[in-house]
PyMOL Python script that loads the backbone (N, CA, C, O; Angstrom):
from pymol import cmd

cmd.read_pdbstr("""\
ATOM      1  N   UNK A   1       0.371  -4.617  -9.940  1.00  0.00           N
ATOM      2  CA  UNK A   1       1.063  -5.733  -9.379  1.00  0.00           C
ATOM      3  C   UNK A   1       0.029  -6.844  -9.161  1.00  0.00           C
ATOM      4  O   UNK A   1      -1.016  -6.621  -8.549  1.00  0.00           O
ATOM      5  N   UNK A   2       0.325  -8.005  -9.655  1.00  0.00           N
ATOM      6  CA  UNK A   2      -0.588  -9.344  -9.626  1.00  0.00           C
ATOM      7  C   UNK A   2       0.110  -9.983  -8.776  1.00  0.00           C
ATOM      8  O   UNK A   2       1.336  -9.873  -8.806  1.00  0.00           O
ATOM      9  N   UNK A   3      -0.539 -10.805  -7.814  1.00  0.00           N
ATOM     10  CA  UNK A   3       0.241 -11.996  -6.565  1.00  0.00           C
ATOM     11  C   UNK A   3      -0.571 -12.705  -6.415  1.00  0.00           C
ATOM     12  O   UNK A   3      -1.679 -12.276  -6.092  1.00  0.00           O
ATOM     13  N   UNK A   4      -0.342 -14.103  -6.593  1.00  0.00           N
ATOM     14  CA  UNK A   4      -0.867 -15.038  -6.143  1.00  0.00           C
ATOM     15  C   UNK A   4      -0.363 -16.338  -5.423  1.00  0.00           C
ATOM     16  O   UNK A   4       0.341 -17.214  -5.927  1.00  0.00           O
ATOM     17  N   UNK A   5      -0.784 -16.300  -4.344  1.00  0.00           N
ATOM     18  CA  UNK A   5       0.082 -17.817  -3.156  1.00  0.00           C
ATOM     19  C   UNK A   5       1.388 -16.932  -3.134  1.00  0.00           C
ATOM     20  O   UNK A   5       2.086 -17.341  -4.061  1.00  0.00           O
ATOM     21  N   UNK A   6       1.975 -15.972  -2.527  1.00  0.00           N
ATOM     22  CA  UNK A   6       2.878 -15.502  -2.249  1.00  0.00           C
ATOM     23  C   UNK A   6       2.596 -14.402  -1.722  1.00  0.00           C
ATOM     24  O   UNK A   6       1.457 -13.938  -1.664  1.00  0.00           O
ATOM     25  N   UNK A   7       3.837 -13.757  -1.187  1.00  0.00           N
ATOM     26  CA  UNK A   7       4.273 -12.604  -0.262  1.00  0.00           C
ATOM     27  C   UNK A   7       5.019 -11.669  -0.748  1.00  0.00           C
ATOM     28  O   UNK A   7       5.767 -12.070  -1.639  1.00  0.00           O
ATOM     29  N   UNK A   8       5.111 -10.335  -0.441  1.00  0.00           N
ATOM     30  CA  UNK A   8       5.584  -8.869  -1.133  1.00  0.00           C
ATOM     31  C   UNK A   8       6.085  -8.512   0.260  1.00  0.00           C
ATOM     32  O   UNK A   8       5.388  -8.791   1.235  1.00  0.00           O
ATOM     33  N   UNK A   9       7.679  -7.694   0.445  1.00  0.00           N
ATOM     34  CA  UNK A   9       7.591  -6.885   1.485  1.00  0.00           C
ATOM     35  C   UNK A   9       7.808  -6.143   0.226  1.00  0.00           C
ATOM     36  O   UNK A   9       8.392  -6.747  -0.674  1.00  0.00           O
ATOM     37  N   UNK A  10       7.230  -4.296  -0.080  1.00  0.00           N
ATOM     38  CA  UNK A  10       7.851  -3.314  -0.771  1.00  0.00           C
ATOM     39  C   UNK A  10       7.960  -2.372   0.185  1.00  0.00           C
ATOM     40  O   UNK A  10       7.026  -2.049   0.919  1.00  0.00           O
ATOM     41  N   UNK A  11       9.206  -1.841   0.228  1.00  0.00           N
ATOM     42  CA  UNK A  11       9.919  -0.599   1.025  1.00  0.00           C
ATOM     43  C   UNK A  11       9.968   0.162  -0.004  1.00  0.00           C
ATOM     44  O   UNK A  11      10.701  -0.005  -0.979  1.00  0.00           O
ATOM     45  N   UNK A  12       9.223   0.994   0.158  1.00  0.00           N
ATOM     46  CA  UNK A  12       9.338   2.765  -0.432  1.00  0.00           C
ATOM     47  C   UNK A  12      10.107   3.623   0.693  1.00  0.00           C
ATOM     48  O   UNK A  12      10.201   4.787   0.304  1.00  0.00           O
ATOM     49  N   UNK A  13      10.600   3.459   1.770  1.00  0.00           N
ATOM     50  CA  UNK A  13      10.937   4.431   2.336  1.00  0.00           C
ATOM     51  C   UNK A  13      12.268   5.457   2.166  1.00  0.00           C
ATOM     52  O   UNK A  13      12.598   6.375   2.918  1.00  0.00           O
ATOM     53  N   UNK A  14      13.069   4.889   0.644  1.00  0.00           N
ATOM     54  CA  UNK A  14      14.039   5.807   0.797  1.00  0.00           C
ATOM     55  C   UNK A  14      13.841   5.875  -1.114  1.00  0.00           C
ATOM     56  O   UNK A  14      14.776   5.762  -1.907  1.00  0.00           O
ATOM     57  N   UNK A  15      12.649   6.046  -1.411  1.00  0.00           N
ATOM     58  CA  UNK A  15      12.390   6.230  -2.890  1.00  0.00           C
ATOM     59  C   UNK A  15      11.781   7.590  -2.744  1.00  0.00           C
ATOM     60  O   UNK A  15      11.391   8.112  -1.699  1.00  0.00           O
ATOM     61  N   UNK A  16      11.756   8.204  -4.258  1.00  0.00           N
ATOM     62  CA  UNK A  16      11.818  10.021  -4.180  1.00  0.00           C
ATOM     63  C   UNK A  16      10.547   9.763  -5.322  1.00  0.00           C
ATOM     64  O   UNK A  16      10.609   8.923  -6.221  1.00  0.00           O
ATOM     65  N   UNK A  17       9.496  10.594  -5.095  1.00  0.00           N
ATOM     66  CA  UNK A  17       8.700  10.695  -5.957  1.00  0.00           C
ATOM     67  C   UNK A  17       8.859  12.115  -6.492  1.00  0.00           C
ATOM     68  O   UNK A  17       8.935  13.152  -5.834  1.00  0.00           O
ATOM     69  N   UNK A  18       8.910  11.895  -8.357  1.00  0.00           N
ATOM     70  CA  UNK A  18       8.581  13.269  -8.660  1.00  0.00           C
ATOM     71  C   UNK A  18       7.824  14.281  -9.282  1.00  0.00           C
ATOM     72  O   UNK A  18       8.003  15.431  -9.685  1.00  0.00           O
ATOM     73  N   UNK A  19       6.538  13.108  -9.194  1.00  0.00           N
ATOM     74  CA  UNK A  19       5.465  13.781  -9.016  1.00  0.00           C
ATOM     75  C   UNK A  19       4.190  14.248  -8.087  1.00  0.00           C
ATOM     76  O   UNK A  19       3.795  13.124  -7.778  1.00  0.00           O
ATOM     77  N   UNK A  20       3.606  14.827  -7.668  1.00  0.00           N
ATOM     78  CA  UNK A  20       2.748  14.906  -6.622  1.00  0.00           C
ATOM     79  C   UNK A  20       2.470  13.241  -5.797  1.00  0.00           C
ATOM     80  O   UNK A  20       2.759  12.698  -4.730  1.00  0.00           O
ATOM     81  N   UNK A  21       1.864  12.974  -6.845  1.00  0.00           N
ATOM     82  CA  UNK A  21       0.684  11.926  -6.651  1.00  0.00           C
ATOM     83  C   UNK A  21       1.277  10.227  -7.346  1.00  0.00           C
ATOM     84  O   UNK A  21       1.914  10.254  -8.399  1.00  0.00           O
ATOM     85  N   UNK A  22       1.154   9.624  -7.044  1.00  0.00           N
ATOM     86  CA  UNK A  22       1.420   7.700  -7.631  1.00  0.00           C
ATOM     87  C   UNK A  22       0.334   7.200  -7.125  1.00  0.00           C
ATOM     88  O   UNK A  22      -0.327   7.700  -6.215  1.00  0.00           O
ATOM     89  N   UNK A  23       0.054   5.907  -7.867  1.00  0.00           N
ATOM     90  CA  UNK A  23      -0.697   5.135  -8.157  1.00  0.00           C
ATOM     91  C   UNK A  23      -0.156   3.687  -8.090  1.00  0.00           C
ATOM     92  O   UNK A  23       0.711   3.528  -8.949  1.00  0.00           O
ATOM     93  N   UNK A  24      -0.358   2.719  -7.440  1.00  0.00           N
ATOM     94  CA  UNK A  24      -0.002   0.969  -6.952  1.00  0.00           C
ATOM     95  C   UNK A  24      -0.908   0.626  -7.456  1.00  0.00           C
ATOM     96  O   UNK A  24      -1.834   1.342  -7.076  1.00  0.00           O
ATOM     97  N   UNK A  25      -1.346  -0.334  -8.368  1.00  0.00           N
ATOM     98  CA  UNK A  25      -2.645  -1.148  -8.714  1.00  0.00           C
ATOM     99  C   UNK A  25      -1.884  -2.354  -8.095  1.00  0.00           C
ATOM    100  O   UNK A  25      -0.699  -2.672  -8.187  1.00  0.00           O
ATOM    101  N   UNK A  26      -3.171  -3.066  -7.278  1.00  0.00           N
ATOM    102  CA  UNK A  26      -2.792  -4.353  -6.384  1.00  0.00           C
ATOM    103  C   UNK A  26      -3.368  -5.080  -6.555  1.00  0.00           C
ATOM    104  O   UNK A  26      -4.498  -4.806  -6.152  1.00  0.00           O
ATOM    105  N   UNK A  27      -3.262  -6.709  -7.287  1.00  0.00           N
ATOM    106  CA  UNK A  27      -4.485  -7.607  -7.658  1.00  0.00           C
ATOM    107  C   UNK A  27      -3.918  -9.172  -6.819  1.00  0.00           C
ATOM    108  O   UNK A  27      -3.250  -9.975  -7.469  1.00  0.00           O
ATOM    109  N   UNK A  28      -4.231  -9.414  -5.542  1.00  0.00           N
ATOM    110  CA  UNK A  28      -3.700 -10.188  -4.796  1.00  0.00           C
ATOM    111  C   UNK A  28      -4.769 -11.407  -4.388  1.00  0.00           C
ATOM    112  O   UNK A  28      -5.960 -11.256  -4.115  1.00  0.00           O
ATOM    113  N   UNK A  29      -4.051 -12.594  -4.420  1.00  0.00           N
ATOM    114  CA  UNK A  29      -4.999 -13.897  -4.129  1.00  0.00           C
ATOM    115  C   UNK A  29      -4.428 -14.410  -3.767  1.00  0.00           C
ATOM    116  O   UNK A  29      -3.424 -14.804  -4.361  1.00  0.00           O
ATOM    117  N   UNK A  30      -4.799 -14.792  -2.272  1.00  0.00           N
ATOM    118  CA  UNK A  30      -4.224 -15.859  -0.929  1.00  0.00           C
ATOM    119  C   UNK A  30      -2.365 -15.236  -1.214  1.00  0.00           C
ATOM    120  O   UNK A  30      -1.331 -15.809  -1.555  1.00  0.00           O
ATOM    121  N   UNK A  31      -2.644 -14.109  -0.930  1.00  0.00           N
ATOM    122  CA  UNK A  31      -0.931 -13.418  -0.575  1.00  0.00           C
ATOM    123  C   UNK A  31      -0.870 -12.365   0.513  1.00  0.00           C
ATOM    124  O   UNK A  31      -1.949 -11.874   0.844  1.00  0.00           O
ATOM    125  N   UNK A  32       0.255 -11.936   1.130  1.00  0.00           N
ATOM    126  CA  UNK A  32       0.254 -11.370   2.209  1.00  0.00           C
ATOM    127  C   UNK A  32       1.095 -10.007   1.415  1.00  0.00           C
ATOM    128  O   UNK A  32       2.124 -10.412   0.873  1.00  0.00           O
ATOM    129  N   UNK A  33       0.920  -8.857   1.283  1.00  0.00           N
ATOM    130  CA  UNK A  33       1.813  -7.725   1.314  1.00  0.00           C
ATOM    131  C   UNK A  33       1.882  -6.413   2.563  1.00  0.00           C
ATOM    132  O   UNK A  33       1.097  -5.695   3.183  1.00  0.00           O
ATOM    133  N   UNK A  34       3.258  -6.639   2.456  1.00  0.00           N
ATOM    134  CA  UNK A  34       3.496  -5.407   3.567  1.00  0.00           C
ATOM    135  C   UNK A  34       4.127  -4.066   2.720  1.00  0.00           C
ATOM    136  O   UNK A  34       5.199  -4.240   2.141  1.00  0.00           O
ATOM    137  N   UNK A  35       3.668  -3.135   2.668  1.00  0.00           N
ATOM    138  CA  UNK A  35       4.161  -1.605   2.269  1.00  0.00           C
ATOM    139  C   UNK A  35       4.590  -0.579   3.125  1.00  0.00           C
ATOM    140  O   UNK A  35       3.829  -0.056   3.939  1.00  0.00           O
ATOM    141  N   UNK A  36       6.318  -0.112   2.921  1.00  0.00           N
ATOM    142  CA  UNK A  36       6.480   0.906   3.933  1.00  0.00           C
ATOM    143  C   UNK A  36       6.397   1.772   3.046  1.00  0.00           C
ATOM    144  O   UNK A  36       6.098   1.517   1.880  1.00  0.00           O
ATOM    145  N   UNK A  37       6.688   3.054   3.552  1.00  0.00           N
ATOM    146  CA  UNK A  37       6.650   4.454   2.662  1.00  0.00           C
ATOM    147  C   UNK A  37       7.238   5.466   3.912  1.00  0.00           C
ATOM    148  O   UNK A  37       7.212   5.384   5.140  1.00  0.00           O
ATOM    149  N   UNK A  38       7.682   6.279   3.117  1.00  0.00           N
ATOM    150  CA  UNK A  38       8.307   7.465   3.848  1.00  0.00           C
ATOM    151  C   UNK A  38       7.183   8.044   4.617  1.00  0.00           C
ATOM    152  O   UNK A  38       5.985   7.983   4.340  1.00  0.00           O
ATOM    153  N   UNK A  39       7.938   8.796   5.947  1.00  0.00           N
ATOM    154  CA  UNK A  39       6.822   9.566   7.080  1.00  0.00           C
ATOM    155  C   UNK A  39       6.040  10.631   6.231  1.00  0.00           C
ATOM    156  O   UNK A  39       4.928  10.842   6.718  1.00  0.00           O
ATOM    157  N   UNK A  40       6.365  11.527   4.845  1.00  0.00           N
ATOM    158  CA  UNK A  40       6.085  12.468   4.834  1.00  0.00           C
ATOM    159  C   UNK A  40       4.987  11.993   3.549  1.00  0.00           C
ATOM    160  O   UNK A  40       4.353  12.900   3.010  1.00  0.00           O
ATOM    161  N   UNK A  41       4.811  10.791   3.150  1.00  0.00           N
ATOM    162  CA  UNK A  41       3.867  10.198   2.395  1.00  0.00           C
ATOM    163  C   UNK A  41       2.394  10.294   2.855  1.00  0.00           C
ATOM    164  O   UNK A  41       2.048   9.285   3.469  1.00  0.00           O
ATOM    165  N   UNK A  42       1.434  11.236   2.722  1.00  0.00           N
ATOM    166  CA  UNK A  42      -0.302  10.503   2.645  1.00  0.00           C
ATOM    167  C   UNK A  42      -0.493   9.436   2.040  1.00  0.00           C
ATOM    168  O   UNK A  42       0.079   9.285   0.960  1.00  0.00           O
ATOM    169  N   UNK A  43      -1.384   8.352   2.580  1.00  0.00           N
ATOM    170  CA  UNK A  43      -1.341   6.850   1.751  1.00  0.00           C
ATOM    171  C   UNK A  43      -2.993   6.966   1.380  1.00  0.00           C
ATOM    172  O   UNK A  43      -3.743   7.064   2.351  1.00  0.00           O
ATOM    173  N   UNK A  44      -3.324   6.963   0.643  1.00  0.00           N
ATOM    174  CA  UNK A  44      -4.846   6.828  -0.035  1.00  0.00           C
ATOM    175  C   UNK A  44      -5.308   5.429  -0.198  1.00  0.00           C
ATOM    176  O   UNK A  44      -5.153   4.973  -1.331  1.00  0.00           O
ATOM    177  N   UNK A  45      -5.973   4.457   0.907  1.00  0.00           N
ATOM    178  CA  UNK A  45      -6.423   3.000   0.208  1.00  0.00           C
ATOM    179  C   UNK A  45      -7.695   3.015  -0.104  1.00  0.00           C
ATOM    180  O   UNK A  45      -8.552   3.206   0.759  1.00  0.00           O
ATOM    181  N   UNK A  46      -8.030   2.785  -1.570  1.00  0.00           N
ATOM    182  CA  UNK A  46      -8.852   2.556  -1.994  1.00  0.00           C
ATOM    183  C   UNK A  46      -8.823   0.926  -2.941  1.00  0.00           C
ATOM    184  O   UNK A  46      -8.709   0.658  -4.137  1.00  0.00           O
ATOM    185  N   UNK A  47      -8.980   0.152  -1.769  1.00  0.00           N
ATOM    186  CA  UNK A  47      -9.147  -1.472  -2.090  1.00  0.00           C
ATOM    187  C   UNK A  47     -10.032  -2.447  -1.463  1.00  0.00           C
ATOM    188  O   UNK A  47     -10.117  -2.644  -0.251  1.00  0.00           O
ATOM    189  N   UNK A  48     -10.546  -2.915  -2.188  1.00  0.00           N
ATOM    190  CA  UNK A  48     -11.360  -3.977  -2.144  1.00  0.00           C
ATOM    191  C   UNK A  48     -11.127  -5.629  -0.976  1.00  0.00           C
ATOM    192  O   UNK A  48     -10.412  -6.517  -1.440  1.00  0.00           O
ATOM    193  N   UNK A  49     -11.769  -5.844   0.416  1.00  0.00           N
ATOM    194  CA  UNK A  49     -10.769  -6.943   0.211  1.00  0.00           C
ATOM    195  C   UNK A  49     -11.968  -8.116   0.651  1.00  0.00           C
ATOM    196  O   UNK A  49     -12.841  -7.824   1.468  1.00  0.00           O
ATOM    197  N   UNK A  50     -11.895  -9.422   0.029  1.00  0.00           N
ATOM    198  CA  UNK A  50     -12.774 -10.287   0.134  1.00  0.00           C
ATOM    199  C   UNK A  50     -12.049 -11.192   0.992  1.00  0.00           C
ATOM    200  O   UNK A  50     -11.094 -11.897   0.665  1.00  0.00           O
ATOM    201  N   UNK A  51     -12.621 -11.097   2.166  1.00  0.00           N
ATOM    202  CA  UNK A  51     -12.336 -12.620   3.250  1.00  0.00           C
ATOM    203  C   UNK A  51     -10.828 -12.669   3.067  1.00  0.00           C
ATOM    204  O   UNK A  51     -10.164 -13.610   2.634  1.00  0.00           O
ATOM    205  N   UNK A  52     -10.252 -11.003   3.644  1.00  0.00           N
ATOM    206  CA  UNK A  52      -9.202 -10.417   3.764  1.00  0.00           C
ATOM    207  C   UNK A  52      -9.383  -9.158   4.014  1.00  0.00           C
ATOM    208  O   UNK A  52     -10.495  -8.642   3.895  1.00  0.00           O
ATOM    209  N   UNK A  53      -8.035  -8.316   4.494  1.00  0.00           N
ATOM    210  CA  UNK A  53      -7.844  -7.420   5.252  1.00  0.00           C
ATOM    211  C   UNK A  53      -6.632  -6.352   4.794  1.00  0.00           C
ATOM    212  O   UNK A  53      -5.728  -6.691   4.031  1.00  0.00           O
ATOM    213  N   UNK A  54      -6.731  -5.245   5.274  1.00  0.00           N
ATOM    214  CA  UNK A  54      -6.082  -3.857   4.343  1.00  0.00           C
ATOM    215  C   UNK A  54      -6.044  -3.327   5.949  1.00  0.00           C
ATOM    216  O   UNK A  54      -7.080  -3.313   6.613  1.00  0.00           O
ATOM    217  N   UNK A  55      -4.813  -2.915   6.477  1.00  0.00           N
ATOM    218  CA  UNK A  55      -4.728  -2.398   7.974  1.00  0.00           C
ATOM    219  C   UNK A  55      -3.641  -0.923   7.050  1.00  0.00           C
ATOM    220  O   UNK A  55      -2.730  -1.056   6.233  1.00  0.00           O
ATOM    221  N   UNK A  56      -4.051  -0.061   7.445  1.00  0.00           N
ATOM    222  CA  UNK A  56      -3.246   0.880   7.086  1.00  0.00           C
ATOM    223  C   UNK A  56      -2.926   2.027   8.744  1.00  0.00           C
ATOM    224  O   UNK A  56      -3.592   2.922   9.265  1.00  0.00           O
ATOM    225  N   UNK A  57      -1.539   1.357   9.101  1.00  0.00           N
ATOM    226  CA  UNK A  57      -0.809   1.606  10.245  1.00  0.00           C
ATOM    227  C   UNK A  57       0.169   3.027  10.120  1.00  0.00           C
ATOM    228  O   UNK A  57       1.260   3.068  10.688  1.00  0.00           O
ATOM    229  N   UNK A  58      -0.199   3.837   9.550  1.00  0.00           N
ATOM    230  CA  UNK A  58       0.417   4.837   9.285  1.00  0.00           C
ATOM    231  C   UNK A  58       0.233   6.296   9.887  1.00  0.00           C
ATOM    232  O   UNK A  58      -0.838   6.530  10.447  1.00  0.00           O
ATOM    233  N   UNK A  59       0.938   7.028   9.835  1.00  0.00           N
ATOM    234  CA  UNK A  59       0.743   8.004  11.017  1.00  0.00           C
ATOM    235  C   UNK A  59       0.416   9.140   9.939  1.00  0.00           C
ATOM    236  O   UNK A  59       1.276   9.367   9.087  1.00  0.00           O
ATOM    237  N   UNK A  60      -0.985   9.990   9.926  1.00  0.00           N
ATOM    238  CA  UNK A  60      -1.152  10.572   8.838  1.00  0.00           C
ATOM    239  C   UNK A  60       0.096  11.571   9.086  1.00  0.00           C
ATOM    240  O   UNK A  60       0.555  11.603  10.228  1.00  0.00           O
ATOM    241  N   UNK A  61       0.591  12.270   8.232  1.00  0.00           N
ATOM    242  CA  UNK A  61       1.857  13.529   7.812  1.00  0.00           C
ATOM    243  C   UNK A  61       0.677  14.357   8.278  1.00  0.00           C
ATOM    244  O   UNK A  61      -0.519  14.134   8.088  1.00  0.00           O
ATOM    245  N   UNK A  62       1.529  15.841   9.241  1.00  0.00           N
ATOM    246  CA  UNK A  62       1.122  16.898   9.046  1.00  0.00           C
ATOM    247  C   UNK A  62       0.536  18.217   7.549  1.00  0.00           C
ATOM    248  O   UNK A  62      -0.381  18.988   7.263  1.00  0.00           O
ATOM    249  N   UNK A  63       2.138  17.583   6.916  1.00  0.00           N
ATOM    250  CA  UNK A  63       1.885  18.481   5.980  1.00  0.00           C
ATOM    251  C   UNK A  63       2.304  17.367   4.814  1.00  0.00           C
ATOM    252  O   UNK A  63       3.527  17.346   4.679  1.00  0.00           O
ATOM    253  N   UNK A  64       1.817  16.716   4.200  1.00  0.00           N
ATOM    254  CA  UNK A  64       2.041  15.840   3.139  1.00  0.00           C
ATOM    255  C   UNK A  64       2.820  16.211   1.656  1.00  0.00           C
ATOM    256  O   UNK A  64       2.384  16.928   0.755  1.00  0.00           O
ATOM    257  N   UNK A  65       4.030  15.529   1.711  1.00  0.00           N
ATOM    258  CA  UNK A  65       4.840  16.235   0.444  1.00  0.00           C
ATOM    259  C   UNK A  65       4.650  15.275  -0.271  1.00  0.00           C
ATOM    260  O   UNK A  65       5.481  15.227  -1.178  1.00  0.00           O
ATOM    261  N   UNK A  66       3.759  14.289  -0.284  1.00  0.00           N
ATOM    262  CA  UNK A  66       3.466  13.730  -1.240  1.00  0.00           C
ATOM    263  C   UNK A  66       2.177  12.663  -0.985  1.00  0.00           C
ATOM    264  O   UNK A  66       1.726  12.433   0.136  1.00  0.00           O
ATOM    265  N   UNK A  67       1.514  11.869  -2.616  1.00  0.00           N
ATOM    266  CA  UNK A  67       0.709  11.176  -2.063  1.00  0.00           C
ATOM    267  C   UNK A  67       0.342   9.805  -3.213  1.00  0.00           C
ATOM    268  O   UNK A  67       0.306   9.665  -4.435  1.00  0.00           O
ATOM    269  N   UNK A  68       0.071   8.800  -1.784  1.00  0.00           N
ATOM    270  CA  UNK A  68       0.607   7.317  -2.863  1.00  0.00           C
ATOM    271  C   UNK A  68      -0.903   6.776  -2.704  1.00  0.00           C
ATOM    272  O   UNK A  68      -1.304   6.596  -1.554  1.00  0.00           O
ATOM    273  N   UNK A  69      -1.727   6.516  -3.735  1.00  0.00           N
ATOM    274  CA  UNK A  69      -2.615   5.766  -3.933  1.00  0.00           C
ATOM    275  C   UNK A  69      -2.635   4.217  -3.985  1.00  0.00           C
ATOM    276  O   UNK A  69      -2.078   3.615  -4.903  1.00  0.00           O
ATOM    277  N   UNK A  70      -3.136   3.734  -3.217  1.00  0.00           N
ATOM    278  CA  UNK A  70      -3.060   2.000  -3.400  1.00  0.00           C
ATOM    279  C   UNK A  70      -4.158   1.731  -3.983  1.00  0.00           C
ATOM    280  O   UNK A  70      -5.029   2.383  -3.407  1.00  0.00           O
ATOM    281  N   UNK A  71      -4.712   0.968  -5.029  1.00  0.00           N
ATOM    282  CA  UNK A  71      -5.918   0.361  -5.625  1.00  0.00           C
ATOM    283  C   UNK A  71      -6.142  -0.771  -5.964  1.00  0.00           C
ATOM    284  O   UNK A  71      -5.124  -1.420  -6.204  1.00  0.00           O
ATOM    285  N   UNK A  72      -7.370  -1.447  -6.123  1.00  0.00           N
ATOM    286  CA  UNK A  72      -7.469  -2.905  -6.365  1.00  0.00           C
ATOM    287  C   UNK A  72      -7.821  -3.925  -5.587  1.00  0.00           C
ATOM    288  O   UNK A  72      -8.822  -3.502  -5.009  1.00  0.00           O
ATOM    289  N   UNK A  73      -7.587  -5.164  -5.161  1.00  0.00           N
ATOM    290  CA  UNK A  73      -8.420  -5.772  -4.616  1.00  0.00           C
ATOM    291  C   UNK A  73      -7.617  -7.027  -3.922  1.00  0.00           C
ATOM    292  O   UNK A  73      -6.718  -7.656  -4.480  1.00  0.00           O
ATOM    293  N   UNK A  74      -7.999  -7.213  -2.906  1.00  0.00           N
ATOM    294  CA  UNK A  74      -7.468  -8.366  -2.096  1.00  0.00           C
ATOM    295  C   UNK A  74      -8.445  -9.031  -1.740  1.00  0.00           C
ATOM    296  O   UNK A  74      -9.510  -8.672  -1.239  1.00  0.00           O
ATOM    297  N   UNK A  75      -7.869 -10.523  -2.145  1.00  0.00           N
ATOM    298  CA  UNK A  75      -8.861 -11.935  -1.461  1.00  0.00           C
ATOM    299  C   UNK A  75      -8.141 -12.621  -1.123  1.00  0.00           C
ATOM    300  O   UNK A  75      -7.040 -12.735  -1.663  1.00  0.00           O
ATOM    301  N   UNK A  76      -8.540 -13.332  -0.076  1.00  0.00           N
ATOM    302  CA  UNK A  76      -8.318 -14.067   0.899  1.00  0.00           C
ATOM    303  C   UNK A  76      -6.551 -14.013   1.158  1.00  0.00           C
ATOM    304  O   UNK A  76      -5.708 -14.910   1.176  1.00  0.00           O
ATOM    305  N   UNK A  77      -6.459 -12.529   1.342  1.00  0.00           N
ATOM    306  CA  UNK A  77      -4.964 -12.145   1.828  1.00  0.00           C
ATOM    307  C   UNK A  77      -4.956 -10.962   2.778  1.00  0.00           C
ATOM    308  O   UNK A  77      -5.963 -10.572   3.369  1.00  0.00           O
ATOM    309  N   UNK A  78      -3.383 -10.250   2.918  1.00  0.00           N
ATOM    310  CA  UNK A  78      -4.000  -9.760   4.214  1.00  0.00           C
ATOM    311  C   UNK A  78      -2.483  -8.365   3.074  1.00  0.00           C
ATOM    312  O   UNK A  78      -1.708  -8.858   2.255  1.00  0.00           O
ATOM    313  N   UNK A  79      -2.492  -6.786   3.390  1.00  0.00           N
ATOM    314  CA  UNK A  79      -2.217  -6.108   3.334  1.00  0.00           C
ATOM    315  C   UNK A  79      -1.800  -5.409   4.609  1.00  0.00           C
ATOM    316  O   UNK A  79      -2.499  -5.639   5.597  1.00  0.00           O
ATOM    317  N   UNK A  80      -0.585  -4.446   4.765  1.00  0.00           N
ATOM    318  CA  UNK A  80      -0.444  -3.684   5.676  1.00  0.00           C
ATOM    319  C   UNK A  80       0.670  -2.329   5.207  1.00  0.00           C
ATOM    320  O   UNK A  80       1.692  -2.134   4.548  1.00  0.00           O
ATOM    321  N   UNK A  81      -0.184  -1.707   5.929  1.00  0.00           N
ATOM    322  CA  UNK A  81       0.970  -0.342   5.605  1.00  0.00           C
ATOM    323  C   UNK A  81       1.262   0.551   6.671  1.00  0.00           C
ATOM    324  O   UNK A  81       0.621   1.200   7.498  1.00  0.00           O
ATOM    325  N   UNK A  82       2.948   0.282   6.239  1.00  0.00           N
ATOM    326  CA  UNK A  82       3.210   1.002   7.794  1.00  0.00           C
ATOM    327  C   UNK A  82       4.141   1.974   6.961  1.00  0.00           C
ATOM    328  O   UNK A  82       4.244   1.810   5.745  1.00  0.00           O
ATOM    329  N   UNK A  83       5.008   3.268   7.799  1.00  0.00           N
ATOM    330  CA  UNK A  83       5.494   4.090   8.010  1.00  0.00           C
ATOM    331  C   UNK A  83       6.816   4.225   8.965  1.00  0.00           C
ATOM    332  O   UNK A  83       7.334   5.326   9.150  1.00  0.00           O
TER     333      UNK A  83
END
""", "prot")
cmd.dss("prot")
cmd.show_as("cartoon", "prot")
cmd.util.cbc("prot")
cmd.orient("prot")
């Protein structure tokens, strides 16, 4: 996903994964995204962010039935992931 000068809300919370594991590639400039995801989701961030911010507000799962990788890079924007 590429963004630039704009805003993302994506709600995953009533999407079914059917495989273990997914992958988000995130390439964001001066944009704001918010990501929900289901409670029983592990969220993996592995992103970059330049004169910007990645808050991952999520309550880790006990037992994780699944798991969503975020990757890539944020500048001068702001990310959040809640649950």
């Amino acid at each position: 996903m590429a963004l630039t000068f704009g805003g993302l809300e994506l709600d995953l919370r009533q999407a079914v994964m059917e495989a273990p594991e997914a992958t988000i590639d995130i390439q964001a400039t001066l944009s704001g995204i918010e990501v929900r995801v289901p409670r029983d989701w592990q969220v993996v961030v592995q992103l970059a962010a330049t004169l910007g911010a990645v808050e991952d507000k999520t309550v880790a799962p006990a037992s994780p039935g699944h798991r969503l990788v975020l990757r890539g890079e944020m500048t001068l924007g702001g990310l959040e992931i809640k649950n």
